[in-house]
C-alpha positions as a printed NumPy array, in Angstrom:
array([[  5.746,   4.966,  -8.847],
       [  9.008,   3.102,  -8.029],
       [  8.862,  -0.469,  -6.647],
       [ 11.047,   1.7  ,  -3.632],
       [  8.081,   3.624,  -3.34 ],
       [  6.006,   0.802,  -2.831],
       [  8.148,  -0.966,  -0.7  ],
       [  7.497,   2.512,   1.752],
       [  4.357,   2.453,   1.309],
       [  4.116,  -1.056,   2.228],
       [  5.951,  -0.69 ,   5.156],
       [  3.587,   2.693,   6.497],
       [  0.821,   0.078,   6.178],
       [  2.785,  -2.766,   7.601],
       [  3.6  ,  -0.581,  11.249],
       [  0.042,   0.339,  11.074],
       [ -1.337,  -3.213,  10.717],
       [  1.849,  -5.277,  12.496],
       [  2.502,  -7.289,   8.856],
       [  6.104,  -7.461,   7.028],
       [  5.452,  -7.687,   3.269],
       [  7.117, -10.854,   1.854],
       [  9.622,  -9.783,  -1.258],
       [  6.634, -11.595,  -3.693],
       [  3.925,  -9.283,  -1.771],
       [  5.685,  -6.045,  -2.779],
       [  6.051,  -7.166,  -6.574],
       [  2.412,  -8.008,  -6.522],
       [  1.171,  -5.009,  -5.165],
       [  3.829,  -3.334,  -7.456],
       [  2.329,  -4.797, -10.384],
       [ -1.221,  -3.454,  -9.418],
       [ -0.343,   0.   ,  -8.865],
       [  2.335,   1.156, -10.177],
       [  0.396,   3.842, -12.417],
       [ -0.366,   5.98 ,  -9.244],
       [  2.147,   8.462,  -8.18 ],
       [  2.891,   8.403,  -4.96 ],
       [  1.758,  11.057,  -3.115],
       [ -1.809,   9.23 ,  -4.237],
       [ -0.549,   5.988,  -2.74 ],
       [  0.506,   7.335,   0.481],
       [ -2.915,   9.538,   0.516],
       [ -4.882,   6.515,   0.001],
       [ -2.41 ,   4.429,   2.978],
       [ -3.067,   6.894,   5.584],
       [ -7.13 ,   7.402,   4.808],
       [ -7.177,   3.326,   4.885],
       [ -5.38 ,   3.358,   8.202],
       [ -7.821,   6.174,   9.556],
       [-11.14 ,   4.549,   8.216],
       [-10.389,   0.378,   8.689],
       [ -9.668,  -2.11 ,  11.334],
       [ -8.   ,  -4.302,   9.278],
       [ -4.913,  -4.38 ,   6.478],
       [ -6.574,  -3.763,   3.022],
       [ -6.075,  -6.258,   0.162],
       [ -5.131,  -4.562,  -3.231],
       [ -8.649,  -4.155,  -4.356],
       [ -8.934,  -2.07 ,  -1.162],
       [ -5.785,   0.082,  -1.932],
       [ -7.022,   0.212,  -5.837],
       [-10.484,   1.835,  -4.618],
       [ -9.003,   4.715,  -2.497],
       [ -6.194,   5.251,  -4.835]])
């Protein structure tokens, strides 16, 4: 996955939750999962949005990916 695909991502999560990722926040979540494709990380966005309350830290996006 592209850090552009992250940055999307990112911001489907960030509507969802009302945060703006800082420039550092997108790198760092880059870093983490940039091995999914993603279709996976946009699977594992929308069933986090569906199933939690609250914006999921990495580990959170790591476990549904």
């Amino acid at each position: 996955m592209t850090e552009i695909e992250i940055t999307k991502g990112l911001s489907y999560l960030g509507i969802a939750y009302g945060k703006e990722y800082t420039k550092i926040e997108v790198q760092q979540h880059y870093d983490f999962l940039k091995e999914y494709s993603y279709e996976t990380f946009i699977m594992a966005t929308k069933s986090i949005i569906k199933n939690s309350k609250f914006l999921p830290k990495i580990s959170e996006i790591l476990e549904e990916c």
